[in-house]
Structures are given as C-alpha cells and as structure tokens.
C-alpha positions in Angstrom: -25.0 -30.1 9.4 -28.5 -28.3 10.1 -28.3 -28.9 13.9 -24.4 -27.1 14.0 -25.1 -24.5 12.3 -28.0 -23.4 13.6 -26.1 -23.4 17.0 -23.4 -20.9 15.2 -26.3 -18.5 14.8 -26.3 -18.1 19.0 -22.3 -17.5 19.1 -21.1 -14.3 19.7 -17.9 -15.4 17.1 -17.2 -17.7 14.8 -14.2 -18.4 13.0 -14.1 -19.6 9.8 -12.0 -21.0 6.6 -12.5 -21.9 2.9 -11.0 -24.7 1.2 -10.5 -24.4 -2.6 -9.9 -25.8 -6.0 -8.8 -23.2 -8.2 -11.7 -20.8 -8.3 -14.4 -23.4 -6.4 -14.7 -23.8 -2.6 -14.5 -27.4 -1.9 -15.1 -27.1 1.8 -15.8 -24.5 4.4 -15.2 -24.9 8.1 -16.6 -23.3 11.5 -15.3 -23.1 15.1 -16.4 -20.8 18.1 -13.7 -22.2 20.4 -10.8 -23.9 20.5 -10.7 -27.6 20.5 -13.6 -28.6 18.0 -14.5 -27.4 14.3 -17.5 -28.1 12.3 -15.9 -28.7 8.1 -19.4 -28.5 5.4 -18.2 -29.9 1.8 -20.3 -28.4 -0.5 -19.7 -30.8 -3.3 -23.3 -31.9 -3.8 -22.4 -35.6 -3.9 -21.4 -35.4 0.1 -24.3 -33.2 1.0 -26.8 -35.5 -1.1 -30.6 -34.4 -0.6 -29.5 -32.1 2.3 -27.8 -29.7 -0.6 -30.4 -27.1 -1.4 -31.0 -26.9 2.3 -27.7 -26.6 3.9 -26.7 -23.7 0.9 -30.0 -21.9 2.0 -28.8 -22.1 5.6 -25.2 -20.8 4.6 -26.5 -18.4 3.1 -28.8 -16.8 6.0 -25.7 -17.7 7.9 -23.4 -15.4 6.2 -26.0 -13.0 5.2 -26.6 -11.9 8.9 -23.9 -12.8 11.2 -21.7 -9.7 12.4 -18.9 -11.6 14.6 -17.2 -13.3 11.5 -13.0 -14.2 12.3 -10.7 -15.0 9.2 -7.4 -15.2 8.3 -6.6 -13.0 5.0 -10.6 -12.6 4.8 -10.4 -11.0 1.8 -9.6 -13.9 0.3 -12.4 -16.1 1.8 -15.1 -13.2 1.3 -14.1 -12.8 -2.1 -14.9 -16.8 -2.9 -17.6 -16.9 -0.8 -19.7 -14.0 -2.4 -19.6 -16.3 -5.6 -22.1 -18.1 -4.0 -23.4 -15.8 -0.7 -23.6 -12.8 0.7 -21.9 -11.8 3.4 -22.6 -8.9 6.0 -19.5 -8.0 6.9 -15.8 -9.0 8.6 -15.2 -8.8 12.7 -11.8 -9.7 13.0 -9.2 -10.3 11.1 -6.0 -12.2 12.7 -3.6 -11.2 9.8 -4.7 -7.7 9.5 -5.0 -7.5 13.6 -1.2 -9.0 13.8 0.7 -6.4 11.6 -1.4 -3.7 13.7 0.9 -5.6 16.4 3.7 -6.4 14.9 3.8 -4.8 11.8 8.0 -6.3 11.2 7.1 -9.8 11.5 5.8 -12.5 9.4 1.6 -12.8 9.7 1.2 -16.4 8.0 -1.3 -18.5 9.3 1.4 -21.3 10.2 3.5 -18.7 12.3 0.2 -17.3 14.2 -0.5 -20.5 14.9 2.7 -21.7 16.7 3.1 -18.6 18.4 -0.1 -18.5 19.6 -1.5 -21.8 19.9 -0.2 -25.5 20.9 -1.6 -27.0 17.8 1.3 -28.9 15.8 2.1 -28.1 12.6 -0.1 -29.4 10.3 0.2 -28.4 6.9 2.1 -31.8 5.9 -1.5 -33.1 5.7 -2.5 -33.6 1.9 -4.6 -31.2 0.1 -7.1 -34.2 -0.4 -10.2 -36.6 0.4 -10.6 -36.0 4.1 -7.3 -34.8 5.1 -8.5 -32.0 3.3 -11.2 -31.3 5.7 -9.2 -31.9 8.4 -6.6 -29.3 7.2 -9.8 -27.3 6.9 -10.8 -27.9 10.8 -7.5 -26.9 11.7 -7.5 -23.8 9.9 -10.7 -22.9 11.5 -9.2 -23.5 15.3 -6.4 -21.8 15.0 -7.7 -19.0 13.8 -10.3 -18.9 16.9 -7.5 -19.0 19.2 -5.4 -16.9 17.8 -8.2 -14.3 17.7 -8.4 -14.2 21.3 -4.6 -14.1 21.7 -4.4 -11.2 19.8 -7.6 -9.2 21.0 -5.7 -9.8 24.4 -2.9 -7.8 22.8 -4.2 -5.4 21.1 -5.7 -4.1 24.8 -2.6 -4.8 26.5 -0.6 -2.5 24.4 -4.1 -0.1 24.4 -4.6 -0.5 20.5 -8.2 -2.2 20.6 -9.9 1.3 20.2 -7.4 2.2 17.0 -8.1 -1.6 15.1 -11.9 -1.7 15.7 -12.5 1.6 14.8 -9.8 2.3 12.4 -8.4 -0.9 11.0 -11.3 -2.9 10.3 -13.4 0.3 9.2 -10.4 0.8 6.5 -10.6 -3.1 5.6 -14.2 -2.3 4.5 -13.4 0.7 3.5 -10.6 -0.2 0.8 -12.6 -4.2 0.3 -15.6 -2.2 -1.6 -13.5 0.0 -3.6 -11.7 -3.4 -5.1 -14.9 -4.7 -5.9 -15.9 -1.7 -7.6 -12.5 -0.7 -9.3 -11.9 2.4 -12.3 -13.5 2.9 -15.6 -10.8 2.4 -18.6 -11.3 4.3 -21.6 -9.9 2.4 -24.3 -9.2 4.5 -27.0 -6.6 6.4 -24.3 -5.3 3.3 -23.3 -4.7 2.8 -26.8 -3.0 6.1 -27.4 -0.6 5.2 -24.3 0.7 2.1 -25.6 1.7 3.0 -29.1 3.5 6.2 -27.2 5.0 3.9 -24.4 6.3 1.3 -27.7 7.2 4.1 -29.7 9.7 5.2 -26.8 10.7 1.8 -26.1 11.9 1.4 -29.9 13.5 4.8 -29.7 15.5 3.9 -26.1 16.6 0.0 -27.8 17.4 1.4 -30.9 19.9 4.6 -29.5 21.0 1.1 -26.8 22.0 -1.2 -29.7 23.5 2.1 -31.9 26.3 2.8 -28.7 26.7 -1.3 -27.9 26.8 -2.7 -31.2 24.9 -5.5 -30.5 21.0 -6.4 -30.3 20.3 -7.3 -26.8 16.8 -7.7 -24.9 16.7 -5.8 -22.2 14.4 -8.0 -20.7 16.0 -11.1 -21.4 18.0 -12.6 -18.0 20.0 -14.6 -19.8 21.4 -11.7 -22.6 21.5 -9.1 -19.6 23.4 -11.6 -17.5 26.2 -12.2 -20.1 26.6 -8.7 -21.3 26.8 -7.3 -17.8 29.3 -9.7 -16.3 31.3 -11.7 -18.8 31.4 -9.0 -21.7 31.4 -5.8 -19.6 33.0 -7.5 -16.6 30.8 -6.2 -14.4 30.2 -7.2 -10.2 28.1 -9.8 -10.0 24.9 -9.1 -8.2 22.8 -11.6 -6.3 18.9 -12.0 -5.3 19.3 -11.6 -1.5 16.5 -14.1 -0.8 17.8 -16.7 -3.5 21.2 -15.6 -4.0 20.8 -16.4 -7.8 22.6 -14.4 -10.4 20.1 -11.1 -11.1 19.9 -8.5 -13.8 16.8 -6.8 -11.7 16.3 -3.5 -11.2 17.7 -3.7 -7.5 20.8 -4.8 -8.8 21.0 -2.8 -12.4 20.8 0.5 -9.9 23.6 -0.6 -8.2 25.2 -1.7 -11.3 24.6 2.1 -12.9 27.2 3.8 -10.6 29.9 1.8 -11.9 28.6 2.0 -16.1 26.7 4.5 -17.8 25.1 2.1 -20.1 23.4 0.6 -17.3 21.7 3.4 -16.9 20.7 3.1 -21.0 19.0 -0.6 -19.7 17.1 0.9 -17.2 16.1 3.6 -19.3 15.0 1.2 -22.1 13.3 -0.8 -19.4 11.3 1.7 -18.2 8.7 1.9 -20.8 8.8 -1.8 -21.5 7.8 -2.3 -17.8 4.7 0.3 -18.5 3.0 -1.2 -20.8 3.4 -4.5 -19.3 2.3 -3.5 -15.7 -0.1 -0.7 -17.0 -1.4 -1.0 -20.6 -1.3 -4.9 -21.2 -2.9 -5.8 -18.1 -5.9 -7.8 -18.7 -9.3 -5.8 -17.4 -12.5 -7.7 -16.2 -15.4 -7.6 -18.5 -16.7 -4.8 -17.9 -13.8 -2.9 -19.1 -12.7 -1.7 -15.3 -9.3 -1.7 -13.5 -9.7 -3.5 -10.1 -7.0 -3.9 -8.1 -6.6 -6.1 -5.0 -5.5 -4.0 -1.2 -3.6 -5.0 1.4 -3.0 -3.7 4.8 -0.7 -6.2 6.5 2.4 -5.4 3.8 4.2 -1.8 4.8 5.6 -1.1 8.1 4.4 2.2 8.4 0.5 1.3 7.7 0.6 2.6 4.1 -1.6 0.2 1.8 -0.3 -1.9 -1.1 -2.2 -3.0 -4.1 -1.7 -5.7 -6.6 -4.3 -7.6 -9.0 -6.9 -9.3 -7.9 -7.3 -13.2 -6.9 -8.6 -13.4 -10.7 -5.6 -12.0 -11.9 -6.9 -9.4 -14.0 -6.1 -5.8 -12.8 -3.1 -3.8 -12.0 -0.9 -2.7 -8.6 -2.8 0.9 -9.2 0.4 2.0 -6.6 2.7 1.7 -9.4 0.9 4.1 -12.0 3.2 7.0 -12.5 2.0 10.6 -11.7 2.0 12.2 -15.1 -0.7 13.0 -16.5 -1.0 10.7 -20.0 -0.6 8.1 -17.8 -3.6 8.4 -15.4 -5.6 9.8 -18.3 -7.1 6.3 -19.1 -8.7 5.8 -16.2 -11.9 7.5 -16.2 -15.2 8.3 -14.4 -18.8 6.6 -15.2 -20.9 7.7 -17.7 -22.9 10.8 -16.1 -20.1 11.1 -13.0 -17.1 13.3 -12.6 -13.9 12.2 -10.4 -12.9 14.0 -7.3 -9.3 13.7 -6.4 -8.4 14.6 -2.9 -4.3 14.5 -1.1 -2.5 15.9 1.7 -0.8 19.0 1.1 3.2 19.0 2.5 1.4 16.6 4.8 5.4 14.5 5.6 7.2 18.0 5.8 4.9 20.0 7.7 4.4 16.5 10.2 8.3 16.8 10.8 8.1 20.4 11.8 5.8 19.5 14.3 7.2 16.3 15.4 10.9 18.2 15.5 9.0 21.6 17.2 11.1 23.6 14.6 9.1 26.8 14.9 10.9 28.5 11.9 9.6 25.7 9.7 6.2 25.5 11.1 5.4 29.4 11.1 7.0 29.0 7.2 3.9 26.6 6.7 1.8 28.0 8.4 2.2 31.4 6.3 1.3 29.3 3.1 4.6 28.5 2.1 5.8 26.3 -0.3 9.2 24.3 1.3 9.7 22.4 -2.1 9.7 25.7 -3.9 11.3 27.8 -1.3 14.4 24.6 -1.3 13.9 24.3 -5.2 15.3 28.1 -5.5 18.6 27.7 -3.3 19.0 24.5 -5.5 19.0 25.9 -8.5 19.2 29.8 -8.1 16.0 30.6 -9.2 13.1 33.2 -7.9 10.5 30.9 -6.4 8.0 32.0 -8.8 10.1 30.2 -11.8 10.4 27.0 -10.5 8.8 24.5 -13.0 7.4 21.3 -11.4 10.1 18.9 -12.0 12.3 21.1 -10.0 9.6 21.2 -7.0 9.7 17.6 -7.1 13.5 17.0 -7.0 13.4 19.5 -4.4 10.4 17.8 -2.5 12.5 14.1 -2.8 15.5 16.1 -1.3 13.8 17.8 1.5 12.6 14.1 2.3 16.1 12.6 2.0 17.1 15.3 4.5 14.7 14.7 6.6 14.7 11.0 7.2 18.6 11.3 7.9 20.5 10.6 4.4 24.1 12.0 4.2 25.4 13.9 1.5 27.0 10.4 0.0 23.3 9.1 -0.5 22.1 12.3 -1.4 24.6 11.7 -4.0 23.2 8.6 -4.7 19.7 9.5 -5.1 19.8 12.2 -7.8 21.7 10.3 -9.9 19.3 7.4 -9.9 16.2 9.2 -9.7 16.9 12.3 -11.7 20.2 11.3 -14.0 22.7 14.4 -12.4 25.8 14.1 -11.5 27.0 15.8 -8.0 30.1 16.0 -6.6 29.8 15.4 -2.3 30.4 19.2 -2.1 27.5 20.0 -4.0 25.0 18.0 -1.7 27.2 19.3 1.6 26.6 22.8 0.5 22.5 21.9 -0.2 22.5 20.1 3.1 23.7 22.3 5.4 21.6 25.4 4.0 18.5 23.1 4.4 19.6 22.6 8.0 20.6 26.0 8.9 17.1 27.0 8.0 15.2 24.1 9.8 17.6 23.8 12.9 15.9 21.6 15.4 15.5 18.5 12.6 19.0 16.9 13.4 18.7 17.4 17.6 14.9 15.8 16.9 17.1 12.8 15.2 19.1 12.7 18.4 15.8 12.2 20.6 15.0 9.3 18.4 18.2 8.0 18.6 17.6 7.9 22.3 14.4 5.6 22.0 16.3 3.3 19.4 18.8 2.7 22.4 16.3 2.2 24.9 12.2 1.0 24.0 12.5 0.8 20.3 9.0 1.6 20.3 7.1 4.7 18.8 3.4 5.1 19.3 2.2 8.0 16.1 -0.8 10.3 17.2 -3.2 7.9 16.2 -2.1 5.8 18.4 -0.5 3.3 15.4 2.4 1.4 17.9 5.6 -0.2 16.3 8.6 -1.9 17.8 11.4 -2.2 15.9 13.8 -5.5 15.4 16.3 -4.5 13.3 19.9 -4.4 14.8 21.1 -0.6 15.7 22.5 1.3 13.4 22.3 4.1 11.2 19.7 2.6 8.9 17.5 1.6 11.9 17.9 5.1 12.9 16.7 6.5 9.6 13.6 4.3 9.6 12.4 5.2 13.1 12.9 8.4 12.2 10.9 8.2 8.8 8.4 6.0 10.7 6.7 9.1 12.9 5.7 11.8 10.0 5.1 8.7 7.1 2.7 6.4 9.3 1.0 9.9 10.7 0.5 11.2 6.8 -0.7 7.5 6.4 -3.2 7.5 8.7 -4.7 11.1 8.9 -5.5 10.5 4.8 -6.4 7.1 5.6 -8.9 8.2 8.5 -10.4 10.8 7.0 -11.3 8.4 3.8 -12.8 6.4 6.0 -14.7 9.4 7.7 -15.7 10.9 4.2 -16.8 7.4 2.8 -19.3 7.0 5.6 -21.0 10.4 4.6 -21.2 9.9 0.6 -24.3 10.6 -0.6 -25.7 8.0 -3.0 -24.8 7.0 -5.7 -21.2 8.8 -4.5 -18.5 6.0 -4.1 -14.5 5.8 -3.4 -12.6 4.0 -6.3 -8.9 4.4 -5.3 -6.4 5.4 -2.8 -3.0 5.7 -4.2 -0.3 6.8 -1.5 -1.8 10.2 -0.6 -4.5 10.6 -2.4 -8.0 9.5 -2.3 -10.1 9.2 -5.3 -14.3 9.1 -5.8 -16.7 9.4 -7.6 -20.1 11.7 -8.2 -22.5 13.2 -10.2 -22.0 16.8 -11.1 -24.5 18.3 -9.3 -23.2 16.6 -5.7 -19.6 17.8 -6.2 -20.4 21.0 -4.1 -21.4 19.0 -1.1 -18.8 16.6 -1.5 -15.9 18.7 -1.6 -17.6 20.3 1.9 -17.9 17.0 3.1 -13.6 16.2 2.5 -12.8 20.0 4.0 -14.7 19.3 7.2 -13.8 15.7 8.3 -10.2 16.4 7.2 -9.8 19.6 9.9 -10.2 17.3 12.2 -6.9 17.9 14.5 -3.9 16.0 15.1 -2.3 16.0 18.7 1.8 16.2 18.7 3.3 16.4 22.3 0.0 18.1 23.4 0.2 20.7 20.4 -3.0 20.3 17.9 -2.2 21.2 13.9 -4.1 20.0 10.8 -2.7 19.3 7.5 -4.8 21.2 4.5 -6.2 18.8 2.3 -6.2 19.6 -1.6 -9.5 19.2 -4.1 -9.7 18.1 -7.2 -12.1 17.7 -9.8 -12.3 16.8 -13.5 -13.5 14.3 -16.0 -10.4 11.5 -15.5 -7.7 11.0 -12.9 -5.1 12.8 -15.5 -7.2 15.9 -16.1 -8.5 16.9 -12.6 -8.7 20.8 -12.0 -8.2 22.0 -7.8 -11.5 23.2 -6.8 -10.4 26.7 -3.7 
C-alpha cells in the first residue's frame, strides 16, 4: 500500500473512486492508466498496524495532488473531506461529458461503454472483494474515459472553455454548498403559519364548492375524484406510464375543469412549506443546498439538498419577497445581490440584429414595461410589477417561437386569465411589428436545424441537438442561443468576481440569474466596483461586441435588498 501510493505522488493524473456504506467509505481506489488499479480498504481490520500510516499517506496524498479525475466528484470529495483534505478537482468525466453532449445520458456505466472495452460490470455484488473489484473498475474506467474525452473536448475546440470555465465554476459553486445561507428562524416561523393559514383557506373554499373532504395531496383521493367521479382523461407518468395526479398532468387536466385549477391552487402552498419551510437545516441553522452542472441543456445550474439530505433545491424558492426574507446574512455581514438586467431579451436583439430593439435598449428602455402598456393600455409609468412580469413571460414566449394557441396556454396556467386566440394574435403581431427581424432570425435557425444541428454560443458553449425535427426542436434551438449566453456571461463573471473577494467576502448562492455574497459593511463599496468591472467585460455576436448591465443589490436578507446606482 505505501510502495503504490507513493508512486501516485510522481503521476501527472490519477483517477480515483470511493466505495461506501451509507455515510462511511469502505474502500477507495487509484489508477493512472488503463489496465491496472490500486483498491485501499480503510476498514482498520484489513489495513492492521499499517492503519495510522496509510491514513497519514492519504492524507498528504489528497492534501497536495492537483491532477485528481472523478466521476460525479462532488460526491467523492464531499465523503472524503470527512476524513481528508483535498486540494482541489482536475477533471471531471461527468461534468466534462455534458460540456460534450449536454442531451445525453453521463452515467458512469454509459461513459464507460462508449468509451472504453471494459464489459459491464455492475452485476458484481456490493460485497467482500467483489466490492473492491467493482471499486478497481470504477477507477479504470474513469481514467480512460478521461482521456477519451479531453480528446474531444480539443477536437471540437472546447478544452480552453471547460478548463477555464467549467471546472473554475465546479469550484466555484462546490464552496458555496459547503458554506450554504443563514436561516433566521423566527421568519421562517412567520412563513409557515402564513403558507398553513392559506393552505386552510384554499382546502376549505375546495371542499365548500366540491362537497366533499379530499387531500389534495393524497394520490389515491386525487386519482378517484379526477377520473371516476369527475370523468376526467386519464393522464400517465411518461417514464412509468402509471396513473398520475402530478402537477404535469393536473396542468393539463385544468383546461378541461376549473376545479383543477382549485387543486393546484390548494397545492401550491402545501408544496411551500414542504420544499421551503419544513426542510430540515444542518446544525448550525444554515440552508445548503447541493449544485449540479451536468442536468440543463443550456448550462444553467440545478440545485437540490445535499448528500445528507438536509437542505432545500434553493432554485425553487419563489421571488417574492416574504419568501426569501428568511434567509439571512451573518452576524456583522450584509448580503449583496447581483443579476442581469433584460440579459435574454436584449441577447435576442443582438443575436436577431434587430436594430429597433437594440437602439430601444440601448436608450434604457424597459421592453417588459414598454410590452406591459400595449397589453394592458396603460402609460408605462403605471405599470405595477406583476404586469412587467406577465409582460416579461410573454416577450419570452414570443421570442422562443410560441403561437398564439400556447400563448393561450401560458396565461391561463401561469397567471389564471382567460384569452380568446384573437386576443394573443392581436398581442403577437404588435410585438412583432415592433421587433421585425425576430421571426426571419427564427428562419436562420431553422436552416442549421436542417443541416448541422449544432450551435456554438459566444462563449464558445457547443450543443448538438438529437431531437427529431420539428416545431418544438425549432423552439429549443432557438431558445438555446440568448438562455445558455445569459447563463454563461452571469456564470463567468461569478466566477471572475469570486476570485477577487476580499476576505472574509464569500458567494453563498446563485439562483437562475442572480448571484448572491456576502460582506462586511465597510467592503460593500469595493465589492460592488469589483461586480461592475468584471461584468463589462464584452460579449462578441457575429463580430459585434455589447455588454449586458448588471444590477446591485444590497440589504440585510435576500428579501429586503435595496439596488445600490
């Protein structure tokens, strides 16, 4: 054990893979190429007298080596800082695939027969020494399937973007899970009885008009009140094709009965406090959640809770403010909140070279406002902020290719209004008469969904697309362009900004389009300096440079956050 891993001090990389037991590593394996692995139990009863020393070695091991391969490392890293420290992630094959190939699957089992000749090998049991074995495995394929893909990513002239983009954001995001958000408590409290008082309201106005006292939650009272007593379509769980009452299929069921909409509106509070205020926090009273970069198409991070399953998906907390109000800053620290402003809107006027839209922006206009009048018939300066934000999901909808039928669609799920087609026609075509070279900028994508099927954004983010042609592979190629590019300029600049903080200044979130920190007072000043520069930096479309204004915020938790001019 000494002898091998001194030699994996010399190697340039190493590969390597946990084994576990619920939260304990039974085994850990090496390899640095791709016929041979070296697997270290660290049960004490295999290692015998040669325990203390091999964990010392481990230790040094992980402590200093800078060429470290894993599959899903922040799994492995996250076990193995229970017991070491370790300097920091080279490669990692599932995060370096989706940069590929962000459509398809990035499991270690389909890595490994695409890339390697190894047989499936799974079938061997999670035990004794075919546990090791499964462990040695792990640790090879992953080797080889490192080089695979570094040969990729230089073919397709991505190695600059996922060194010095895609890991640095792996790092990035990794240390703002470990450090997670402040709760305050007493708001948390104040949220819940609010979110249970609403709930009781919604169920009791649900049971007044049905007569009955049904769970909403309950799959087996939705499922026989929605299709034996109300008669309704049956819906089905497109991966299991079971019977479903989820919220998939009760928006689908909600065009066809209004008290479906009553369910989901009953639901919605219910699924709060479950998802927000119930979630159980670590022990120090902070929110972590767990990120992920290898889940979206378009490059946009997901969250959910963390391999300890405390914690929340901080990418489903609602934007209003009572519901951020909980989380909070440090003791002595203040939060600064920082997003893009019009970043998808103002990317599409570029992207679609519609110069009436672009000089619009670049005059300090307001598109959701300006759209939010001609919807509903107001002076710009009256429009209240709901109305900016239907506006804002319409202007999007337009954008990314919906017809008036889904348009139709879309405000009566989202907002609870019923239009006639003529209405969104009439909406439509102004939008488009005032932003005329969006729909011919369709038909150029249309072109490269007929021919390459690939789109490389300015950041030099690459996607090819699987899907069968259509109208729905048109509208995501389309959507693909501004969202990954909005994605990537916040992202980026995070990554930018992080690298700058001055101590003890550190990033705690990014939700979507917004990045969130934290400081004391008294650096705020140079922070905020810090975001405006790094995020002027310019983005090239077709040769033409623009920049997307970032927007400051400051205040004492992420509900209550004044913009700082």
């Amino acid at each position: 054990v000494y002898s091998a891993l001194n030699r994996l001090f010399f190697e340039k990389e190493v590969a390597f893979d946990i084994e576990t037991r619920g939260h304990t590593i039974i085994s850990i394996a090496f390899s640095s190429g791709s016929n041979f692995a070296h697997v270290i139990p660290l049960d004490l009863l295999w290692l015998g007298a040669a325990g203390p020393e091999t964990y010392d070695l481990l230790r040094r091991f992980f402590a200093s080596h800078d060429g470290l391969i894993a599959q899903v490392g922040i799994f492995d890293i996250l076990m193995l800082l229970q017991h070491f420290p370790v300097k920091r992630l080279h490669f990692d094959t599932n995060v370096a695939h989706h940069t590929l190939y962000p459509e398809l699957p990035h499991a270690l089992d389909f890595l490994t027969s695409v890339y390697t000749r190894i047989p499936y090998f799974k079938w061997l049991a999670p035990s004794g020494e075919t546990l090791f074995k499964r462990n040695a495995y792990d640790a090879v394929s992953t080797f080889m399937i490192a080089q695979k893909e570094k040969e990729e990513l230089a073919e397709y002239g991505l190695t600059d973007f996922f060194y010095g983009f895609v890991m640095p954001l792996w790092h990035c995001t990794f240390r703002m899970g470990l450090r997670g958000i402040l709760v305050d408590n007493k708001a948390r409290g104040e949220l819940d009885r609010e979110l249970e008082k609403e709930a009781d309201k919604l169920q009791a106005e649900f049971n007044r008009k049905t007569g009955q006292d049904l769970n909403v939650r309950s799959h087996t009272q939705m499922k026989t009140y929605l299709y034996e007593t109300l008669k309704l379509p049956k819906q089905y769980h497109r991966v299991t094709y079971a019977l479903t009452t989820d919220e998939d299929a009760l928006e689908k069921l909600a065009k066809k009965s209004p008290i479906v909409r009553e369910i989901l509106g009953v639901r919605k509070p219910l699924n709060l406090r479950s998802k927000l205020t119930k979630v159980q926090l670590d022990d120090d009273n902070r929110a972590r959640t767990q990120y992920s970069q290898s889940v979206t198409d378009t490059g946009r991070l997901s969250s959910r809770k963390t391999l300890w399953r405390t914690g929340l998906n901080l990418q489903n907390v609602p934007r209003e403010v009572e519901k951020r109000r909980m989380f909070v800053a440090d003791p002595g620290f203040v939060l600064v909140a920082y997003d893009l402003a019009q970043a998808e809107v103002r990317l599409v006027a570029w992207f679609a070279k519609d110069e009436r839209l672009k000089s619009f922006l670049l005059e300090g206009g307001d598109i959701h406002k300006w759209n939010a009048s001609l919807i509903f018939n107001k002076e710009m300066d009256d429009i209240k902020p709901d109305e900016r934000y239907f506006a804002k999901r319409i202007v999007h909808a337009f954008n990314y290719g919906l017809g008036p039928m889904h348009l139709v669609d879309l405000v009566r799920t989202e907002f609870g209004l019923e239009w006639a087609k003529s209405d969104a026609t009439r909406v439509r075509e102004s939008y488009f008469k005032n932003s005329p070279r969006i729909l011919p900028w369709h038909e150029e994508i249309r072109v490269v969904m007929n021919t390459s099927r690939v789109l490389v954004n300015p950041f030099g983010r690459r996607r090819s697309f699987f899907s069968r042609s259509g109208d729905d592979l048109l509208r995501k190629m389309v959507a693909y362009l501004p969202q990954s590019t909005c994605v990537d300029c916040l992202d980026e600049g995070m990554v930018r900004v992080d690298l700058r903080l001055p101590e003890p200044a550190i990033h705690l979130l990014q939700v979507h389009d917004e990045g969130v920190l934290e400081c004391l007072p008294k650096q705020v000043e140079e922070i905020v300096g810090i975001i405006k520069e790094e995020f002027k930096q310019p983005i090239y479309i077709d040769g033409e440079s623009m920049t997307i204004p970032v927007e400051v915020k400051v205040g004492p938790n992420w509900g209550e956050l004044k913009e700082i001019k």
